[in-house]
C-alpha positions in Angstrom: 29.5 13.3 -39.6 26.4 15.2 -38.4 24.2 12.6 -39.0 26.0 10.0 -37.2 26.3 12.1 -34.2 22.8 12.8 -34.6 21.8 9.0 -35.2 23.6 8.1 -32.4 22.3 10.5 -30.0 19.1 8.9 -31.3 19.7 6.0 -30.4 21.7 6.6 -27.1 18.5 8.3 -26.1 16.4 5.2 -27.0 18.3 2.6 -24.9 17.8 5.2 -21.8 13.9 5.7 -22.5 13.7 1.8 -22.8 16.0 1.6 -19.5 14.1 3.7 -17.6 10.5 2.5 -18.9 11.6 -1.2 -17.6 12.6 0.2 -14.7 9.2 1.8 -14.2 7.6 -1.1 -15.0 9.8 -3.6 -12.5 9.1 -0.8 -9.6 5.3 -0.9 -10.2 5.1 -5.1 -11.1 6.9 -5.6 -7.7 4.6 -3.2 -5.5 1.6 -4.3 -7.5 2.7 -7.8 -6.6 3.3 -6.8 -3.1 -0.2 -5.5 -2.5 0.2 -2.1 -2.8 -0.6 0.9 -5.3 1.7 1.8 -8.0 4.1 4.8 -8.0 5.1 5.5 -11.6 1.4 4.0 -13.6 -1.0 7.0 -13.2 -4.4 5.9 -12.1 -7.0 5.8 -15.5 -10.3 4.5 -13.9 -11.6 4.5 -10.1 -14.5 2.8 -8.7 -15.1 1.0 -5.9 -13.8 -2.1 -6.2 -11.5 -2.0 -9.7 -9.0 0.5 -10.4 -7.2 0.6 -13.8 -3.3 2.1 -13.6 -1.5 2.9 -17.0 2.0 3.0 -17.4 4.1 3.6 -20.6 3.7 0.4 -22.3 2.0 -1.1 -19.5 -1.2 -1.4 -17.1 -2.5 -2.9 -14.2 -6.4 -3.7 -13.4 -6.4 -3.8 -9.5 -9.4 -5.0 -8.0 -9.8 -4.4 -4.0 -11.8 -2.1 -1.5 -10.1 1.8 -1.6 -12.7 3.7 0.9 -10.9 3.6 4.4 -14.4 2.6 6.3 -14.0 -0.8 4.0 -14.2 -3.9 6.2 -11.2 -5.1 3.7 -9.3 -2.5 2.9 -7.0 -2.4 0.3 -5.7 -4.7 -2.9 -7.2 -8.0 -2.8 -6.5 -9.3 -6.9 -4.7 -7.5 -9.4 -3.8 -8.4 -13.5 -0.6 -7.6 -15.2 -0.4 -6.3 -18.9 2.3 -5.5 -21.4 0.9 -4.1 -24.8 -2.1 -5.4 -23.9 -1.2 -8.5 -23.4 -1.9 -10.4 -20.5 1.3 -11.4 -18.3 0.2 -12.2 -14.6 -1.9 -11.8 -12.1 -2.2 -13.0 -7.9 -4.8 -12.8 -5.8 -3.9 -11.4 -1.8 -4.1 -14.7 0.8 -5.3 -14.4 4.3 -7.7 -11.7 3.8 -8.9 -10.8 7.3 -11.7 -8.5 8.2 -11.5 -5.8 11.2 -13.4 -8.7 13.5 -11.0 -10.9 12.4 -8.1 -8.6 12.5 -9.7 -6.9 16.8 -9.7 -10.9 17.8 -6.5 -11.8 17.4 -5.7 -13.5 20.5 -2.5 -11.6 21.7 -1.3 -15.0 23.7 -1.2 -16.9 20.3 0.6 -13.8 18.4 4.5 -14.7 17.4 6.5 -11.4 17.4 8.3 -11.8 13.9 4.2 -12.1 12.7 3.5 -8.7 14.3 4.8 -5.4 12.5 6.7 -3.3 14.6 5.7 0.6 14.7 8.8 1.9 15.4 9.8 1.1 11.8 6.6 2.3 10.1 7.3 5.4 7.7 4.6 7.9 6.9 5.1 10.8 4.2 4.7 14.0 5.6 2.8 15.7 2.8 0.2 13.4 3.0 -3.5 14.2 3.8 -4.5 13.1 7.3 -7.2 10.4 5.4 -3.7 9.1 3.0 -1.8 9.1 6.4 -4.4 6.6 7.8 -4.6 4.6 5.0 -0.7 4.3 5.1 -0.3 3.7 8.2 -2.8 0.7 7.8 -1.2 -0.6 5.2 1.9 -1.0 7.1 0.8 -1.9 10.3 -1.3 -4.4 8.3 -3.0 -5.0 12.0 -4.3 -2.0 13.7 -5.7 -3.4 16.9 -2.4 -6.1 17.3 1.3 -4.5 16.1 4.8 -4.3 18.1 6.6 -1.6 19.9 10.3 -3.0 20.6 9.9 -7.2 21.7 6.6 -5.7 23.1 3.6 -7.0 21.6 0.3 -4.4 22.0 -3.7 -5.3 21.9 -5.3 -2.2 20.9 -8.9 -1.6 21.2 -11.2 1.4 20.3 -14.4 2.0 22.6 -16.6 3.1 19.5 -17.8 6.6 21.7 -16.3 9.2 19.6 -13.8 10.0 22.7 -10.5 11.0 21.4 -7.5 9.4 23.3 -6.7 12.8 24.1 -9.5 13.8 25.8 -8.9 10.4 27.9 -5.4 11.4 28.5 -6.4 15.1 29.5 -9.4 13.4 31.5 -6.5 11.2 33.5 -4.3 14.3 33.8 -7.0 15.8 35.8 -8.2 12.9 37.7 -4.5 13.1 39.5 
């Protein structure tokens, strides 16, 4: 009777392994298929364009720019492996650069296309450089998002001038 209890213990403990593995896998395929970095794959290899992310089973080869001063931040192409075996791979459309991205004409700019930063979620145990890049990756458009139905053009003047030294600079000016 021991060895039953003990086989099926086994094999209870099996099913939940393989359960929780393919659920692993299913969280990581649909983020790596959404553009962004896995959660559950631990990163293997880093360069500067191709990152390699192993998971129990499976892995990832993610090709894309990672520094935030990249013109093109983020994933661009990524391959999908189980055992080694190739599965699937995409490749991100309507790559834009920052020029791209700071002339977007706000008059031609629907608001369902725009991201609306009231619902962006940032971590708060994240480094100030992963804050940035998060906060990119959700606003997907820096210098065009939306607050409300209100649809905002930012621009940066490029002079190292923080916005609050602007605001104190205005505070004082009145």
């Amino acid at each position: 009777m021991k060895k039953r209890k003990k086989i099926l213990f086994f094999i209870i403990a099996l099913i939940v392994a393989l359960f929780l593995d393919l659920t692993f896998i299913t969280i990581d395929f649909f983020r790596i298929k959404g553009f962004e970095e896995p959660i559950f794959a631990y990163c293997k290899s880093e360069d500067e364009e191709v990152r390699i992310y192993n998971g129990i089973g499976y892995s990832f080869e993610v090709q894309g720019k990672f520094e935030l001063d990249d013109e093109l931040y983020g994933i661009t192409r990524y391959k999908f492996y189980i055992l080694d075996k190739y599965i699937r791979g995409g490749i991100r459309e309507n790559v834009m650069s920052f020029e791209e991205l700071q002339s977007v004409d706000i008059r031609t700019v629907r608001p369902e296309d725009v991201v609306d930063i009231r619902q962006i979620k940032i971590e708060e145990g994240l480094l100030q450089q992963e804050k940035r890049r998060e906060s990119i990756r959700q606003v997907k458009n820096p210098y065009c998002f939306r607050v409300g139905n209100v649809i905002v053009k930012a621009s940066y003047s490029g002079n190292g001038v923080s916005l609050n030294e602007r605001f104190e600079e205005l505070v004082m000016s009145v």
